[in-house]
Z-matrix of the N, CA and C atoms (Angstrom, degrees):
N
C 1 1.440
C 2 1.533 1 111.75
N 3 1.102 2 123.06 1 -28.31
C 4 1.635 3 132.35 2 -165.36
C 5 1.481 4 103.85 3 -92.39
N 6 1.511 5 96.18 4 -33.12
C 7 1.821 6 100.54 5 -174.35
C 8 1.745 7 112.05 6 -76.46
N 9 1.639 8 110.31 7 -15.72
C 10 1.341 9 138.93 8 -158.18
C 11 1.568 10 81.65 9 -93.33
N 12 1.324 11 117.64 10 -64.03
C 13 1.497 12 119.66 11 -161.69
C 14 1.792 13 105.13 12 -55.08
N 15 1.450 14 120.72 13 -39.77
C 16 1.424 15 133.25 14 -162.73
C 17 1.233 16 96.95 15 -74.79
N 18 1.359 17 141.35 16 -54.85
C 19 1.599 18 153.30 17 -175.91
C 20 1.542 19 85.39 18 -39.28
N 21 2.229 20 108.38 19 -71.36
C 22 1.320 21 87.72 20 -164.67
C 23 1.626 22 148.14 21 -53.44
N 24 1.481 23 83.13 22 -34.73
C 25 1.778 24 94.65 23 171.49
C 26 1.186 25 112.80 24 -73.73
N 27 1.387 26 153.33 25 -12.14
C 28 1.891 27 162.07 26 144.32
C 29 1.704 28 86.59 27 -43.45
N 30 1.174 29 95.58 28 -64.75
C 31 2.033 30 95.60 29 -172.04
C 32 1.698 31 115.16 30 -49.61
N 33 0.999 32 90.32 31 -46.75
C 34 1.564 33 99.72 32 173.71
C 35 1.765 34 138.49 33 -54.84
N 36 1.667 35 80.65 34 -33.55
C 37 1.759 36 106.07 35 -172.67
C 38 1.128 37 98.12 36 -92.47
N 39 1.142 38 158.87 37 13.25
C 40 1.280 39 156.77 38 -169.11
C 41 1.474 40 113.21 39 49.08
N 42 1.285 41 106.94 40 -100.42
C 43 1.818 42 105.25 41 176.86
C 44 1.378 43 131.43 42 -44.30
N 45 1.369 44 103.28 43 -29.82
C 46 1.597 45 141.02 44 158.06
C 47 1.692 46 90.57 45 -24.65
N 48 1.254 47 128.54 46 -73.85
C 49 1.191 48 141.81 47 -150.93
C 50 1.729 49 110.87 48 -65.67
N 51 1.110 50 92.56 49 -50.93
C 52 1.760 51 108.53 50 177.99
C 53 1.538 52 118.01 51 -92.76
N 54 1.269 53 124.66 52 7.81
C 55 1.417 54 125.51 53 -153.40
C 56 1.367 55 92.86 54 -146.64
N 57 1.755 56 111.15 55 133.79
C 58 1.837 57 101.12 56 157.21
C 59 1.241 58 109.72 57 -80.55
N 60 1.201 59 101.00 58 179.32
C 61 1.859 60 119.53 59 -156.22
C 62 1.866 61 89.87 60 -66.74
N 63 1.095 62 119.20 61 -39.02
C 64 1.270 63 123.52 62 -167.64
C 65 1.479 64 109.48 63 -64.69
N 66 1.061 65 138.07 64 -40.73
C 67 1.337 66 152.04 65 167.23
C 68 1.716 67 108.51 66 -64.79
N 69 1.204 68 106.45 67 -37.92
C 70 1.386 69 94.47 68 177.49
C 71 1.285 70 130.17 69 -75.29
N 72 1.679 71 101.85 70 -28.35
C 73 1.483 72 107.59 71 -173.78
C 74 1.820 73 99.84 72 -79.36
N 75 1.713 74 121.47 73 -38.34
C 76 0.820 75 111.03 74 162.36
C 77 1.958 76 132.29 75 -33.19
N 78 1.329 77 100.99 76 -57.60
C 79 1.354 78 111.67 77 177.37
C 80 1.488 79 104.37 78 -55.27
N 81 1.249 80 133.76 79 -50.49
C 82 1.220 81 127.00 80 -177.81
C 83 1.531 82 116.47 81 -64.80
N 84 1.137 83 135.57 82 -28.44
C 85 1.115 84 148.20 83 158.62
C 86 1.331 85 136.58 84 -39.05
N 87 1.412 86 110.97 85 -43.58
C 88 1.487 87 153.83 86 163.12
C 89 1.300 88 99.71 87 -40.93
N 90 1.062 89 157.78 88 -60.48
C 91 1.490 90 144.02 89 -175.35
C 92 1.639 91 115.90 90 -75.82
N 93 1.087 92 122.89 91 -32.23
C 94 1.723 93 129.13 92 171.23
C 95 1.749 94 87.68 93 -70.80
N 96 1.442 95 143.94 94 2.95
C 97 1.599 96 127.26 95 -166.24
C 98 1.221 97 98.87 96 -110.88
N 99 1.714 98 121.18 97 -11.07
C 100 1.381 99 138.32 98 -177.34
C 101 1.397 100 100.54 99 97.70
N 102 1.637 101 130.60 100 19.08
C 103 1.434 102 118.97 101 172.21
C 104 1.559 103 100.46 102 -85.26
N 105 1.712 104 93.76 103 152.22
C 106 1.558 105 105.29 104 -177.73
C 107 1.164 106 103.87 105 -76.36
N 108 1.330 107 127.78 106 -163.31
C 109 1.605 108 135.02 107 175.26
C 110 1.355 109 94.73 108 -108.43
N 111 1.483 110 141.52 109 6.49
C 112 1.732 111 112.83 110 141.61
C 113 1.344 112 110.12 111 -103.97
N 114 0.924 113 109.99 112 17.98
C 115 1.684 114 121.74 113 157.82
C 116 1.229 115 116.39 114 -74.41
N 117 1.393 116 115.35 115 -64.98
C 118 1.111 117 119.69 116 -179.93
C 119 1.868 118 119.58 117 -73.78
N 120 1.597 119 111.64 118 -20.72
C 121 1.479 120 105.83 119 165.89
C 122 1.453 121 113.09 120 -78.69
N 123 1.742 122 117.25 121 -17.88
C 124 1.482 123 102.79 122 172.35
C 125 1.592 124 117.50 123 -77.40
N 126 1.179 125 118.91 124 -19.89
C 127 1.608 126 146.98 125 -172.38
C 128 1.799 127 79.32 126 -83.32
N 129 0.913 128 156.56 127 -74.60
C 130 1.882 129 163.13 128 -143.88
C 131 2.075 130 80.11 129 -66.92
N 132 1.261 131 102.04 130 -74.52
C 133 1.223 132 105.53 131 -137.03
C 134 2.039 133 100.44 132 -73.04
N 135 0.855 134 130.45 133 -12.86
C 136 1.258 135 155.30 134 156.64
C 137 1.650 136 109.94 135 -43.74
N 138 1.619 137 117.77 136 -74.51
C 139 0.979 138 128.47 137 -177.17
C 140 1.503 139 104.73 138 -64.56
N 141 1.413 140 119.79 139 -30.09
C 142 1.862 141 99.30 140 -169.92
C 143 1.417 142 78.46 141 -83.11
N 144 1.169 143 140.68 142 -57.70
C 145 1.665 144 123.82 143 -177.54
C 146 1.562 145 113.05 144 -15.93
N 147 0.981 146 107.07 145 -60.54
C 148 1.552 147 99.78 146 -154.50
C 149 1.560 148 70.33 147 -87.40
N 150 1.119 149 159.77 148 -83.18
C 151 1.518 150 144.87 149 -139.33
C 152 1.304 151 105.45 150 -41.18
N 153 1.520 152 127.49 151 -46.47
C 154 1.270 153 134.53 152 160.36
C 155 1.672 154 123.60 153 -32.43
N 156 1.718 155 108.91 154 -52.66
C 157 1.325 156 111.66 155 -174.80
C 158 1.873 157 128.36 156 -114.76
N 159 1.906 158 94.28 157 11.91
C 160 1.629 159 100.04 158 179.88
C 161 1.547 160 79.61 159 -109.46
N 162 1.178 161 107.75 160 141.43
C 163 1.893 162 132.71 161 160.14
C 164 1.148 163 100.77 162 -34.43
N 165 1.453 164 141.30 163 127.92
C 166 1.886 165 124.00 164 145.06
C 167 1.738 166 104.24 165 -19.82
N 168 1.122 167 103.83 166 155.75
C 169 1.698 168 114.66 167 161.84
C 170 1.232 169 117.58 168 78.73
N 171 1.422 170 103.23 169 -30.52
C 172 1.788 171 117.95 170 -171.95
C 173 1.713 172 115.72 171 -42.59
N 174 1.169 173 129.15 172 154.38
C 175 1.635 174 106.68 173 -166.94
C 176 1.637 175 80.79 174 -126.78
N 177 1.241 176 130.31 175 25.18
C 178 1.840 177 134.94 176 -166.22
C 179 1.514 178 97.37 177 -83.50
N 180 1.254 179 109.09 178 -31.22
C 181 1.905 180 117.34 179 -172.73
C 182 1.592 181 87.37 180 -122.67
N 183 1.055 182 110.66 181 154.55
C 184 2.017 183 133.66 182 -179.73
C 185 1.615 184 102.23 183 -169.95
N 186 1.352 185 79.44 184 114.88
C 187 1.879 186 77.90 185 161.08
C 188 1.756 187 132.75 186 -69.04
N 189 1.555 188 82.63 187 20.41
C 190 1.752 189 86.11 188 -178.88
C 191 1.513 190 96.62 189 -123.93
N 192 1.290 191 122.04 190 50.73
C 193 1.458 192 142.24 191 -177.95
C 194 1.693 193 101.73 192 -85.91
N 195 1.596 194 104.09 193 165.94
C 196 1.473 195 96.01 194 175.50
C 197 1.357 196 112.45 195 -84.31
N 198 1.347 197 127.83 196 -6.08
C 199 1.580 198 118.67 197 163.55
C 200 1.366 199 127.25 198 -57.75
N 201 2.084 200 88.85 199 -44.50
C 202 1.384 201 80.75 200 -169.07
C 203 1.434 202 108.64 201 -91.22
N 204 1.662 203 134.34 202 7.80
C 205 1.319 204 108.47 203 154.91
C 206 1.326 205 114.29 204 -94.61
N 207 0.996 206 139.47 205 69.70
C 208 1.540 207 162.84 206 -154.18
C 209 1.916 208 92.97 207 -145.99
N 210 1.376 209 93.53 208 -48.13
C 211 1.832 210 85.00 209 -172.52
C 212 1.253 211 104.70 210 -74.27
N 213 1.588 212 114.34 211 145.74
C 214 1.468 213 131.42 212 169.38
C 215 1.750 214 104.51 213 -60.48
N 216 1.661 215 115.33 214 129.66
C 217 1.494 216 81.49 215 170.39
C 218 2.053 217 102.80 216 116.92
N 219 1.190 218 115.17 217 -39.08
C 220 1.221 219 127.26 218 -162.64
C 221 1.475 220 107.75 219 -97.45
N 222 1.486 221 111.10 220 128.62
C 223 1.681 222 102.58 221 -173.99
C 224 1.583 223 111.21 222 -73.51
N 225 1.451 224 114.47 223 155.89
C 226 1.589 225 103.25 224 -168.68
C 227 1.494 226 106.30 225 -94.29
C-alpha cells in the first residue's frame, strides 16, 4: 500500500516518475548553480535517456562519473 502510495506521487511529480529522487533534486538545483533552463532541459532529457537505455542496477553509468564531478555543486 505505501509502495502504491509513492508510485502515485512519482506519477504526479512528473520527473518524479522517471527520475530517482537524487536526480531530481539535482535538476532542481541547477538554476541557483547559474544553469539556464535549456541547461537544465538538456541535463532532464539526457538522464531519462540513459534511464531509458542502462538496465536498473547497472553500475555502467554512476553519477559519481568524471563528468558529473565536473559540475560545480555535485558531491564527490
Amino acid at each position: 500500500m505505501i509502495a502504491r502510495r509513492d508510485t502515485l506521487h512519482r506519477l504526479a511529480a512528473g520527473d518524479r516518475a522517471l527520475l530517482p529522487d537524487r536526480a531530481c533534486t539535482f535538476l532542481e538545483r541547477m538554476p541557483g548553480l547559474g544553469y539556464t533552463a535549456d541547461d537544465v532541459t538538456t541535463v532532464r532529457e539526457a538522464l531519462v535517456l540513459v534511464r531509458a537505455l542502462v538496465p536498473e542496477g547497472s553500475t555502467a553509468v554512476s553519477p559519481r562519473s568524471s563528468a558529473a564531478s565536473t559540475i560545480p555543486g555535485t558531491p564527490p
